[in-house]
VMD Tcl script that draws the C-alpha trace (Angstrom):
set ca {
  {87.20 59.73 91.74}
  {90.10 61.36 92.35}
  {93.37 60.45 90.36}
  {96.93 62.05 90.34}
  {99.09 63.33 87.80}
  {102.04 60.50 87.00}
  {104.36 59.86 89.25}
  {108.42 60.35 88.84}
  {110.10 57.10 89.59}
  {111.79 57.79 92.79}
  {108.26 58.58 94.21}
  {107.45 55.46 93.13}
  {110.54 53.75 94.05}
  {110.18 55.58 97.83}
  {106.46 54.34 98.11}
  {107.15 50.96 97.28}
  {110.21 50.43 99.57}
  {108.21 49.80 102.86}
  {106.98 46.51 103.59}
  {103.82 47.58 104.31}
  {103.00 49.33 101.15}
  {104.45 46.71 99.18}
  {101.70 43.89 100.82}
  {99.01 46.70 99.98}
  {99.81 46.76 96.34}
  {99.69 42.88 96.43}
  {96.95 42.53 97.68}
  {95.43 45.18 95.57}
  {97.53 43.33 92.10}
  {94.78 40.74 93.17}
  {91.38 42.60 92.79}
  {89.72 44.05 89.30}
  {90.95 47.29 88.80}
  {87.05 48.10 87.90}
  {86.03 47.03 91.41}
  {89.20 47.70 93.67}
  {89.17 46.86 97.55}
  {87.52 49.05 100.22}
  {90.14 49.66 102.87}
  {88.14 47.35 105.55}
  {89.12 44.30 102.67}
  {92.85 45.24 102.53}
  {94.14 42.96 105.36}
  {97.17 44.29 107.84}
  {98.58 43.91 110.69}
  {98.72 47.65 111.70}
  {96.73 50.11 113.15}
  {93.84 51.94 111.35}
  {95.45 55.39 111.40}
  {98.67 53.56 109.91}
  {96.82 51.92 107.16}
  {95.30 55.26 106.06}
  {98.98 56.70 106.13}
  {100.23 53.98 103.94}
  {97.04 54.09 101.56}
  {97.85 57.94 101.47}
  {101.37 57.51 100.66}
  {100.69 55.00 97.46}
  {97.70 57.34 96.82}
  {100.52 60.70 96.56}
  {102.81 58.56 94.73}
  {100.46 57.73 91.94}
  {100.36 54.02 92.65}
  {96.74 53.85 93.51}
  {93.43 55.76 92.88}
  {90.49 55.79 94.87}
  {86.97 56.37 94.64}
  {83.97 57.02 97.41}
  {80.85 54.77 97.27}
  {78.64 56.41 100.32}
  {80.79 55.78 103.32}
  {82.78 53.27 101.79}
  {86.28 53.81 99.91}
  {87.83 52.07 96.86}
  {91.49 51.66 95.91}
  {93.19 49.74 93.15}
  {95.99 50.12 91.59}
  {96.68 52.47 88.39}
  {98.56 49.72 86.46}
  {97.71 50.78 82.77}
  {99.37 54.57 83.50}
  {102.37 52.88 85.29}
  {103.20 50.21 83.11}
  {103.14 52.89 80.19}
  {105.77 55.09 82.01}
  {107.70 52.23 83.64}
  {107.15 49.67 81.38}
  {107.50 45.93 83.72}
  {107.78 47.48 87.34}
}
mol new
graphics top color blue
foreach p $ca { graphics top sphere $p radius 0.5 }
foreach p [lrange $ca 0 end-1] q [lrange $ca 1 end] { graphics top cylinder $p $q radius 0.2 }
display resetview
């Protein structure tokens, strides 16, 4: 599992401006944080290689961690560690 070191809030702020991103992480706000989506459940209307961008980008910003079950990859979101630094974003 690989998680990233907190994120300053412009990151955060940056990463959550695009539309995109922003229907990721609700859609992910959805799912047990235990569980998570694999990236085939997250539903949008882009391409593959633009998904994987976008998952990136929340990934780098500290929004989401991941986690590899054979070929298949988790996200959810890391809500405890942002609501303790940004307390209600």
């Amino acid at each position: 599992m690989k998680v990233n070191s907190p994120p300053d809030l412009v990151t955060v702020l940056q990463a959550l401006s695009d539309p995109v991103r922003l229907e990721i992480v609700r859609q992910l706000a959805g799912c047990d944080e235990s569980s998570g989506l694999a990236c085939g459940q997250i539903e949008l209307e882009v391409t593959k290689s633009t998904a994987s961008h976008h998952l990136k980008t929340l990934r780098n910003a500290g929004i989401t961690a991941e986690r590899e079950e054979g070929t298949r990859k988790y996200t959810w979101l890391r809500r405890a560690e942002l609501e303790e630094r940004y307390p209600g974003l």
